[in-house]
PDB file of the backbone (N, CA, C, O) and the ligand in Angstrom, with CONECT records:
HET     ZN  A 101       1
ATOM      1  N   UNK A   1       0.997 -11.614  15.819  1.00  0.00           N
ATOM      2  CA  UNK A   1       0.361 -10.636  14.935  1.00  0.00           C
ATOM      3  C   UNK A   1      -0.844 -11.246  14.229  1.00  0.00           C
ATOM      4  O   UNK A   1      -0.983 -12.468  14.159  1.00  0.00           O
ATOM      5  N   UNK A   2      -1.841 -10.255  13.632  1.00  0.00           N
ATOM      6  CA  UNK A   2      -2.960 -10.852  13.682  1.00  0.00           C
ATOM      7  C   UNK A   2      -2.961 -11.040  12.153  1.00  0.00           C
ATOM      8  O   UNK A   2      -3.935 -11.490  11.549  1.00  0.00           O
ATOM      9  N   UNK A   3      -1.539 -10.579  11.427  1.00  0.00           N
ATOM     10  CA  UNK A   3      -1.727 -11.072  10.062  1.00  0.00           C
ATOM     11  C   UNK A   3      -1.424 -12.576   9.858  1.00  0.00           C
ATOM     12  O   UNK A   3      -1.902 -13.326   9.006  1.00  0.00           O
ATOM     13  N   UNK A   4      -0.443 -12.875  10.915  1.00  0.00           N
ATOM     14  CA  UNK A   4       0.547 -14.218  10.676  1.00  0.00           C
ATOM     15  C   UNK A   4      -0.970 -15.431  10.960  1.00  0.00           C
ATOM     16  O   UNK A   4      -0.935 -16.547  10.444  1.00  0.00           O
ATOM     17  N   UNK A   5      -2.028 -15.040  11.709  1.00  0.00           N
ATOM     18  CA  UNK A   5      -3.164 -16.221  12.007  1.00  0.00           C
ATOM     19  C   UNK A   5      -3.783 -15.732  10.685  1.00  0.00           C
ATOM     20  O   UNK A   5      -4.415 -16.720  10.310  1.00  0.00           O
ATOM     21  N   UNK A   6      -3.984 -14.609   9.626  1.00  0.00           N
ATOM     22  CA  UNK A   6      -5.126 -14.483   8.685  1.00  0.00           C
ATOM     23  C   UNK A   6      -4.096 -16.010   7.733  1.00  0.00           C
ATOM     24  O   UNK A   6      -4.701 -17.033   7.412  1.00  0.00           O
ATOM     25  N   UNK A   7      -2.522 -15.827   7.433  1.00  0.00           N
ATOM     26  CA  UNK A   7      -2.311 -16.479   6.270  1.00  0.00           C
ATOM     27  C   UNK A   7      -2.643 -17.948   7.068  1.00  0.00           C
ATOM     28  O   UNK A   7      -2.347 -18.827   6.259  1.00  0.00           O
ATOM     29  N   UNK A   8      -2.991 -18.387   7.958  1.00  0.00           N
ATOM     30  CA  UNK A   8      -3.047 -19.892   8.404  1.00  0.00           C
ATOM     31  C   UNK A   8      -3.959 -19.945   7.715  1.00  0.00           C
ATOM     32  O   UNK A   8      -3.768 -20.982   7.080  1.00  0.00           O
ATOM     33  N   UNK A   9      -5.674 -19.138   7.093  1.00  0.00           N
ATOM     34  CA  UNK A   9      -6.426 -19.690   6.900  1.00  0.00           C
ATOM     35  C   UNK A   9      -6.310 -20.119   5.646  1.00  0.00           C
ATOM     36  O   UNK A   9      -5.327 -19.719   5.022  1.00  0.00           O
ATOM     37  N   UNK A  10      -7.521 -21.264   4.794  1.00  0.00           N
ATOM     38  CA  UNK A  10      -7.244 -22.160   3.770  1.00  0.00           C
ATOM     39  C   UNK A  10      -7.408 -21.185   2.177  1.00  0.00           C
ATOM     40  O   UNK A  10      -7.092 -21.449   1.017  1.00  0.00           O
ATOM     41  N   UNK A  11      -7.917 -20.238   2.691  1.00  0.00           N
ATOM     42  CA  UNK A  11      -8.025 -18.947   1.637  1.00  0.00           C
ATOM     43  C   UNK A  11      -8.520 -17.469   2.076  1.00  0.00           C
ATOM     44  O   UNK A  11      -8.510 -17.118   3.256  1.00  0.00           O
ATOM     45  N   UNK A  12      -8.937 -16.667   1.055  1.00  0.00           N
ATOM     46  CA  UNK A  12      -9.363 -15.424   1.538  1.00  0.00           C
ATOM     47  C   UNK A  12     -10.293 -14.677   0.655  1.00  0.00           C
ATOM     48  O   UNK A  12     -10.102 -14.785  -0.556  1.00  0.00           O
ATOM     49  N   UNK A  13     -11.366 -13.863   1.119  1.00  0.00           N
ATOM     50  CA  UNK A  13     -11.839 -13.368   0.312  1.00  0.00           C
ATOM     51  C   UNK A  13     -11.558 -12.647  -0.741  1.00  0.00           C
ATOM     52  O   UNK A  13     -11.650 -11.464  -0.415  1.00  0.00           O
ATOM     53  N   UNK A  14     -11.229 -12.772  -1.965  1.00  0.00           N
ATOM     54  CA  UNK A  14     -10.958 -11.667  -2.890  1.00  0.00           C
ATOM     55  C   UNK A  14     -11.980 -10.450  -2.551  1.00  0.00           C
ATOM     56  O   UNK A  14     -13.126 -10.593  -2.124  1.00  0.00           O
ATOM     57  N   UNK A  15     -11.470  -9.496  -2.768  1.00  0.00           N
ATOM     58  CA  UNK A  15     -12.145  -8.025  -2.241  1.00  0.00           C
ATOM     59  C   UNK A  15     -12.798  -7.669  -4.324  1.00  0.00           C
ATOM     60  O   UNK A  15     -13.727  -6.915  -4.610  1.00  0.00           O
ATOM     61  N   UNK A  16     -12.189  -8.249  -5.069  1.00  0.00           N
ATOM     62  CA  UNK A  16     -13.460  -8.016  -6.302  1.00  0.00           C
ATOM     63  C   UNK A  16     -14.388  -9.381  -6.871  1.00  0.00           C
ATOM     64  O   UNK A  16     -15.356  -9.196  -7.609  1.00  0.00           O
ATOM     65  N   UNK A  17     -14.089 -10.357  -6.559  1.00  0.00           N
ATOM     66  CA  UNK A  17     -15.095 -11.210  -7.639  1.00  0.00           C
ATOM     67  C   UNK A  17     -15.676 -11.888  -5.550  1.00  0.00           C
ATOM     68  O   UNK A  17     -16.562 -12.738  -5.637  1.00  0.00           O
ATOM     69  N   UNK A  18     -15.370 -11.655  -4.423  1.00  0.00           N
ATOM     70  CA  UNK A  18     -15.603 -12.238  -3.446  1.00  0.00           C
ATOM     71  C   UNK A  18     -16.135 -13.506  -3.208  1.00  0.00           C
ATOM     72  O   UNK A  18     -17.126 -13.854  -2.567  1.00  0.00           O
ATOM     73  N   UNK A  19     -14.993 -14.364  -4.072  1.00  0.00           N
ATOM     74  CA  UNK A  19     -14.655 -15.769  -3.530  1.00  0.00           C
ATOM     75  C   UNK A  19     -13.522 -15.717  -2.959  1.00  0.00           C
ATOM     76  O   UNK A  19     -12.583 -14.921  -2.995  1.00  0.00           O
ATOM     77  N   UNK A  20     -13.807 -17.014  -2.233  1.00  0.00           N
ATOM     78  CA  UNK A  20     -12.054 -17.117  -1.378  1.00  0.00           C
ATOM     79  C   UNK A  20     -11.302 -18.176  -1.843  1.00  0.00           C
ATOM     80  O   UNK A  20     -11.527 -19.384  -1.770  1.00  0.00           O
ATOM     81  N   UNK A  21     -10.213 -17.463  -2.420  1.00  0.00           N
ATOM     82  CA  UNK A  21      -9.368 -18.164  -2.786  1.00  0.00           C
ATOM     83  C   UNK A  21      -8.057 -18.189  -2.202  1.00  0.00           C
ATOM     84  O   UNK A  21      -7.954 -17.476  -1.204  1.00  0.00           O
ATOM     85  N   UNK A  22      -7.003 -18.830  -2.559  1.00  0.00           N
ATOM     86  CA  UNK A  22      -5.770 -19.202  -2.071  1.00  0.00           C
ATOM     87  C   UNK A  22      -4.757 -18.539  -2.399  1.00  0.00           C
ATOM     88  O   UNK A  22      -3.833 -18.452  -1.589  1.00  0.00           O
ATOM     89  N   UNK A  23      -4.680 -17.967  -3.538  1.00  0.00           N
ATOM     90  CA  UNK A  23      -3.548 -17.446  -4.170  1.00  0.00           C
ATOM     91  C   UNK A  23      -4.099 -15.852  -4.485  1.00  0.00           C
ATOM     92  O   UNK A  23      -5.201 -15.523  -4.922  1.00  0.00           O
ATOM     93  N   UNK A  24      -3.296 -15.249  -4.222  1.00  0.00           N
ATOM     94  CA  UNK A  24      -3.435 -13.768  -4.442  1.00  0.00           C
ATOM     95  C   UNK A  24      -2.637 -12.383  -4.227  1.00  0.00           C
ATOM     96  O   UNK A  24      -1.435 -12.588  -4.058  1.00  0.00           O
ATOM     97  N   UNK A  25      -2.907 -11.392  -4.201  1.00  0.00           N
ATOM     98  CA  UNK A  25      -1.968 -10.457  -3.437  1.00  0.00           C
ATOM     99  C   UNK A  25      -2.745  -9.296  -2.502  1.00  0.00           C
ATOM    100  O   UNK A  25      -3.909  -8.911  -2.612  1.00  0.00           O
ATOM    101  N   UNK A  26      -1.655  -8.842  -1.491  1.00  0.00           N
ATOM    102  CA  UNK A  26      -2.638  -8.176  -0.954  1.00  0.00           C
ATOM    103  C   UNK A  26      -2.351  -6.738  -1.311  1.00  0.00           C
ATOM    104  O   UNK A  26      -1.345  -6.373  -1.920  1.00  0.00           O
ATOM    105  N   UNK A  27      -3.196  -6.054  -0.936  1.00  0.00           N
ATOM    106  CA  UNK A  27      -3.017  -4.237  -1.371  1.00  0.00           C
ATOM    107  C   UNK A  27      -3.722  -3.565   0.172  1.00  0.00           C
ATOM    108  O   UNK A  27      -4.943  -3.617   0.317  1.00  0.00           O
ATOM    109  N   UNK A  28      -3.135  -3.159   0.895  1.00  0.00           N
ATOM    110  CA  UNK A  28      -3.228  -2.838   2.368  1.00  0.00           C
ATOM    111  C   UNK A  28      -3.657  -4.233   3.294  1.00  0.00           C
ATOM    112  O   UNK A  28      -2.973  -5.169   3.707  1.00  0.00           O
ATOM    113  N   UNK A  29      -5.184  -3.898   3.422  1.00  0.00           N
ATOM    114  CA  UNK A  29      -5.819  -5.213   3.942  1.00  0.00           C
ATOM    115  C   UNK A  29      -6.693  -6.108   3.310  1.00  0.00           C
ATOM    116  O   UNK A  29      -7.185  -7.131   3.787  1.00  0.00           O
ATOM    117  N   UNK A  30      -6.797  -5.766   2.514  1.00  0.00           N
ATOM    118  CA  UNK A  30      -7.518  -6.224   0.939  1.00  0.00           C
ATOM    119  C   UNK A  30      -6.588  -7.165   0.427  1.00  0.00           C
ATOM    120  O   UNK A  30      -5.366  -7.017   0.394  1.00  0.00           O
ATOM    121  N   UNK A  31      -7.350  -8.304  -0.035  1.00  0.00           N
ATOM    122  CA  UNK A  31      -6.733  -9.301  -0.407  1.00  0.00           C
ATOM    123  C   UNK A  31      -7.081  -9.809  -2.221  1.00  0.00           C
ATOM    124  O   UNK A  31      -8.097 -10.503  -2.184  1.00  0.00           O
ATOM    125  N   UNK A  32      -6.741  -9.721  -3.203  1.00  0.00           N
ATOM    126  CA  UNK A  32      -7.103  -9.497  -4.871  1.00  0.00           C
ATOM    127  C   UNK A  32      -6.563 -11.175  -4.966  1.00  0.00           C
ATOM    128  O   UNK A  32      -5.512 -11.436  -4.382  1.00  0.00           O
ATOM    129  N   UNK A  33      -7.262 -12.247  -5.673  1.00  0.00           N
ATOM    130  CA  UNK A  33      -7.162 -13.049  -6.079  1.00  0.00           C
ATOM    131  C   UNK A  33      -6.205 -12.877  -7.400  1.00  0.00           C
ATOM    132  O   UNK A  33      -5.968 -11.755  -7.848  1.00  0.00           O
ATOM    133  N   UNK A  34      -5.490 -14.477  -8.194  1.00  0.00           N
ATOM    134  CA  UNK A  34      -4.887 -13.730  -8.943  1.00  0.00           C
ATOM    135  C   UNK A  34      -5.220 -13.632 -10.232  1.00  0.00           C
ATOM    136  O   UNK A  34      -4.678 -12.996 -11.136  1.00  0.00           O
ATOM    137  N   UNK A  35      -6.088 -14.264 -10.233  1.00  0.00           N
ATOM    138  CA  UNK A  35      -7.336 -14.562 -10.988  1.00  0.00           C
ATOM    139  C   UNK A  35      -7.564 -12.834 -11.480  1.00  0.00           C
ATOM    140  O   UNK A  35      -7.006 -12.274 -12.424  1.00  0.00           O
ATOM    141  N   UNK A  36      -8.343 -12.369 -10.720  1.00  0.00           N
ATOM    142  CA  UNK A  36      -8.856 -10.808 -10.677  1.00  0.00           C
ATOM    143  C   UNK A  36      -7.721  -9.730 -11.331  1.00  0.00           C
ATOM    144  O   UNK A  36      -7.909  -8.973 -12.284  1.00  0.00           O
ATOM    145  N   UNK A  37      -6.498  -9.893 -10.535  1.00  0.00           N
ATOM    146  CA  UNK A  37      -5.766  -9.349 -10.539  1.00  0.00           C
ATOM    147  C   UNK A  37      -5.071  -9.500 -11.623  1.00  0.00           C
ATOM    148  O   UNK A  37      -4.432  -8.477 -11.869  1.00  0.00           O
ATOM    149  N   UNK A  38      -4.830 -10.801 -12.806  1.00  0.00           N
ATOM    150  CA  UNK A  38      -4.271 -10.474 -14.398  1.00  0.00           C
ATOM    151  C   UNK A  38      -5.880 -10.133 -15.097  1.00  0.00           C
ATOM    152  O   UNK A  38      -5.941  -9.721 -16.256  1.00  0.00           O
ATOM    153  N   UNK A  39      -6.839 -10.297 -14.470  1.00  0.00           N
ATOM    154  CA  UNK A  39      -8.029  -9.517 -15.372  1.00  0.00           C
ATOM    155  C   UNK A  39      -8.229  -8.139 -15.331  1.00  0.00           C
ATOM    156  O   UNK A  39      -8.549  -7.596 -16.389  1.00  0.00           O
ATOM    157  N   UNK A  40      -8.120  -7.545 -14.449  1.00  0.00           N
ATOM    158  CA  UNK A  40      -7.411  -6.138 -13.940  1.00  0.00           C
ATOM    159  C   UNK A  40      -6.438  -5.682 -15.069  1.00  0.00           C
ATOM    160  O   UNK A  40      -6.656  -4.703 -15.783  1.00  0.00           O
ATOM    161  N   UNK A  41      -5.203  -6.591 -15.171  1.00  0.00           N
ATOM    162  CA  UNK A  41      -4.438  -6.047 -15.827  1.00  0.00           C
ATOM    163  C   UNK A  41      -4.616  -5.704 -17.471  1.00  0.00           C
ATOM    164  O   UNK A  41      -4.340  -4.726 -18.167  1.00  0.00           O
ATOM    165  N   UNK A  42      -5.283  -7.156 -17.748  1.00  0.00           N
ATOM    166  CA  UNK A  42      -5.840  -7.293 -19.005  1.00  0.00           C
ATOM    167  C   UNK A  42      -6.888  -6.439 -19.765  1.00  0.00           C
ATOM    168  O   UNK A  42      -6.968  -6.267 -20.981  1.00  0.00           O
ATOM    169  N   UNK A  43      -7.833  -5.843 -18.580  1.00  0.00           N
ATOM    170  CA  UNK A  43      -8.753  -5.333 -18.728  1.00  0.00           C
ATOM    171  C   UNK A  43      -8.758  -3.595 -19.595  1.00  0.00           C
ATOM    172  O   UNK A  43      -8.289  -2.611 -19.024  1.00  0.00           O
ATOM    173  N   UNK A  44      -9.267  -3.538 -20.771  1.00  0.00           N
ATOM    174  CA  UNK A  44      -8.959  -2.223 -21.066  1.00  0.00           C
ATOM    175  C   UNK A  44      -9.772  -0.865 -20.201  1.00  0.00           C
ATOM    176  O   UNK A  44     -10.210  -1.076 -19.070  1.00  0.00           O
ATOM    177  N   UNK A  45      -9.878   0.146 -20.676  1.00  0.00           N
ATOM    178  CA  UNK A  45     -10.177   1.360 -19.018  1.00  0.00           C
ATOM    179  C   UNK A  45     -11.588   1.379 -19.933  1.00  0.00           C
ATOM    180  O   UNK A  45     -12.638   1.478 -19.298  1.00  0.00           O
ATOM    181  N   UNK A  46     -11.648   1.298 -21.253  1.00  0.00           N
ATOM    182  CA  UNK A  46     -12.701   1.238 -21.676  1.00  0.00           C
ATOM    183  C   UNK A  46     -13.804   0.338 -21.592  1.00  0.00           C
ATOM    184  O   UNK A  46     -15.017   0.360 -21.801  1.00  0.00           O
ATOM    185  N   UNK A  47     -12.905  -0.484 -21.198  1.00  0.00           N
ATOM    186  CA  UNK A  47     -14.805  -1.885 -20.925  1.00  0.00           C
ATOM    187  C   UNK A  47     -15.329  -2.086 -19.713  1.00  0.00           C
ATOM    188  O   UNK A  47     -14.879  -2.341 -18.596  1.00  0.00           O
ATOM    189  N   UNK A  48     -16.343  -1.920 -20.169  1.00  0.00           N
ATOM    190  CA  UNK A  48     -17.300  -2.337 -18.874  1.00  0.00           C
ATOM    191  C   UNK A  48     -16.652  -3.001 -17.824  1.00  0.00           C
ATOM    192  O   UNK A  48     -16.399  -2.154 -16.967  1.00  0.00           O
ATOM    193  N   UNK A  49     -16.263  -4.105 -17.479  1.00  0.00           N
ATOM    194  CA  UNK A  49     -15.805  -4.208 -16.863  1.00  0.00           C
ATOM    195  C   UNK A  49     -14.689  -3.603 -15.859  1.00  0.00           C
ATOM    196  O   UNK A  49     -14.351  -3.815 -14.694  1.00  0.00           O
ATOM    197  N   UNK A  50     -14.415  -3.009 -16.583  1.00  0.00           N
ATOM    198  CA  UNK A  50     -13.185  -1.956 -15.919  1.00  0.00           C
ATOM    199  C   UNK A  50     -14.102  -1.702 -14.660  1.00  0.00           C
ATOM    200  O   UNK A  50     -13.832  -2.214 -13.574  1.00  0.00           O
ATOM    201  N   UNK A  51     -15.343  -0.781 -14.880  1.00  0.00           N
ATOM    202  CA  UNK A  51     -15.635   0.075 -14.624  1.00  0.00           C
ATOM    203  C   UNK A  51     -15.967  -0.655 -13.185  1.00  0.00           C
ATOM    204  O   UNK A  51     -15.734  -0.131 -12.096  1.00  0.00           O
ATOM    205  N   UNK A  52     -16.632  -2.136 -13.398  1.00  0.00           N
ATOM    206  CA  UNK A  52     -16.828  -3.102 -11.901  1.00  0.00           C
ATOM    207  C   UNK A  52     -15.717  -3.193 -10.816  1.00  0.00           C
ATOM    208  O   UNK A  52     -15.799  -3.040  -9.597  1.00  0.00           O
ATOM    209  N   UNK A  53     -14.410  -3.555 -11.795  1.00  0.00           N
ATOM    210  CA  UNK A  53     -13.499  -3.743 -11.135  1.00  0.00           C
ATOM    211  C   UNK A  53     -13.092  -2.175 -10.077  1.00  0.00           C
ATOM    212  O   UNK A  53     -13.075  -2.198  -8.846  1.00  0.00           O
ATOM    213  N   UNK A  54     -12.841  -1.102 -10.810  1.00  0.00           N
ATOM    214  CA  UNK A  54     -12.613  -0.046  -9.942  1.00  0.00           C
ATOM    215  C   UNK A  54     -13.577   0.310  -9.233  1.00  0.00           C
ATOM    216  O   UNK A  54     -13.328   1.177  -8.396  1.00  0.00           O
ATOM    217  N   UNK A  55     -15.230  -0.315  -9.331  1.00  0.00           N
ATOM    218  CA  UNK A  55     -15.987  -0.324  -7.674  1.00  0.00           C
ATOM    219  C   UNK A  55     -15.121  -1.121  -6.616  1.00  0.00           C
ATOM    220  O   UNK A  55     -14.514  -0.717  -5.624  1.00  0.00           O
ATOM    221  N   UNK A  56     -15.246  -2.213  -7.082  1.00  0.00           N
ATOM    222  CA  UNK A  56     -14.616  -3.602  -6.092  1.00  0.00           C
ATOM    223  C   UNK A  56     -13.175  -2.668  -5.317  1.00  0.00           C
ATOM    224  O   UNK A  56     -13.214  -2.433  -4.109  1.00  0.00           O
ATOM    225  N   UNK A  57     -12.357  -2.356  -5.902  1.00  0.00           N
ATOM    226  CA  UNK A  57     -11.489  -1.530  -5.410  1.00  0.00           C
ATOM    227  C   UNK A  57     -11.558  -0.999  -4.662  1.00  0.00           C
ATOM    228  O   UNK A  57     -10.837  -1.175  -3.680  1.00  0.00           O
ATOM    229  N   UNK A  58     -12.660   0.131  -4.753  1.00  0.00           N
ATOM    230  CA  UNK A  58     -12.691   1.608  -3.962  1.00  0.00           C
ATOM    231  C   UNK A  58     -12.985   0.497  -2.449  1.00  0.00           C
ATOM    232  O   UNK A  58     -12.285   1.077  -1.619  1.00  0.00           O
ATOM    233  N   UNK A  59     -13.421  -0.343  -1.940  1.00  0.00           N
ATOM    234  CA  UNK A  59     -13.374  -0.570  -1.194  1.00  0.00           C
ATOM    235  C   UNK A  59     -12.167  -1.012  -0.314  1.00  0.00           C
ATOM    236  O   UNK A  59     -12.189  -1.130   0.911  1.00  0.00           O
ATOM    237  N   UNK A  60     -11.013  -1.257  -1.218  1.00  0.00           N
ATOM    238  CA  UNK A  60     -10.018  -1.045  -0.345  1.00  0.00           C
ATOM    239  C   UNK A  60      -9.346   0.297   0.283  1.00  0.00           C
ATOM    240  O   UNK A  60      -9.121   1.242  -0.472  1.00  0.00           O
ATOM    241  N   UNK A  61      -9.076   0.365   1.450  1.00  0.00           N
ATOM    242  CA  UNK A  61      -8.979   1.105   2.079  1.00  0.00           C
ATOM    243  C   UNK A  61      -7.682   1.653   2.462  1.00  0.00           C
ATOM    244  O   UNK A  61      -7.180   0.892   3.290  1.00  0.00           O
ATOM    245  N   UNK A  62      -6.869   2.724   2.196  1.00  0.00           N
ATOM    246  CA  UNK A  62      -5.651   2.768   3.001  1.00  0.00           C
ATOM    247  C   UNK A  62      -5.829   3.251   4.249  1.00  0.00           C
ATOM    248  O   UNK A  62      -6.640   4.093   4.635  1.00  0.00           O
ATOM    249  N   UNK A  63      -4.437   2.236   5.266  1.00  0.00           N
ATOM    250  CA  UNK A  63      -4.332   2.382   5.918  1.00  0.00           C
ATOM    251  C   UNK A  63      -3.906   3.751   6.816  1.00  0.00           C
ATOM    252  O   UNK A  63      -2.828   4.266   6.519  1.00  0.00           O
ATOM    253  N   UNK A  64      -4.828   4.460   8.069  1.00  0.00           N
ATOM    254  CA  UNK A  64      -4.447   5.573   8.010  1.00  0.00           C
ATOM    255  C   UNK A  64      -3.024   5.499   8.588  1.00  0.00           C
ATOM    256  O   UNK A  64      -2.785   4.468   9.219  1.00  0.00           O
ATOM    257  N   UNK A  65      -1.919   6.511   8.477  1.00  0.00           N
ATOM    258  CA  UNK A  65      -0.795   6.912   8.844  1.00  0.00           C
ATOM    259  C   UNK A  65      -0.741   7.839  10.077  1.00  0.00           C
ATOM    260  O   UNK A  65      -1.392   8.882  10.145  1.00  0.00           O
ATOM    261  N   UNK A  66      -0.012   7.438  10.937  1.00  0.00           N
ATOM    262  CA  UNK A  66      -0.171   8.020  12.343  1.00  0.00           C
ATOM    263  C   UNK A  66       1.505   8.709  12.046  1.00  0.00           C
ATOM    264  O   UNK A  66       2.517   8.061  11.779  1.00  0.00           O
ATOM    265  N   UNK A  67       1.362  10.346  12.212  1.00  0.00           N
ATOM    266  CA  UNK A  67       2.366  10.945  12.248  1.00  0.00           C
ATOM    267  C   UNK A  67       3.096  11.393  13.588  1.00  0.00           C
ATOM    268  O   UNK A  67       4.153  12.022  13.535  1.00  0.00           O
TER     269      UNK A  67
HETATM  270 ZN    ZN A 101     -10.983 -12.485  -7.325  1.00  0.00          ZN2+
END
């Protein structure tokens, strides 16, 4: 499977700050550093930042569902 060769590599792009790092989680095929991901959490809906982070997002994609 072509996920089991992505985790061999030495990191991955975070899909919001797009460095590659090592530690993270993924959300479909999108990979969130974890870095990003307690700033995310931390982040209130009101700050600016928010507003970066839910660009960086929209680029993750769900996967379509074959019925
Ligand atoms: Zn990141």
């Amino acid at each position: 499977m072509s996920y089991l060769i992505a985790k061999e590599q030495p990191g991955e792009t975070c899909v919001v700050c797009e460095k590659v790092k090592l530690k993270g989680i993924h959300i479909y095929t999108s990979f969130i550093c974890m870095e990003c991901e307690r700033n995310l959490i931390h982040t209130e809906t009101n700050d600016p930042k928010y507003k970066y982070y839910l660009k960086q997002l929209k680029k993750i994609t769900t996967p379509e569902i074959y019925s």
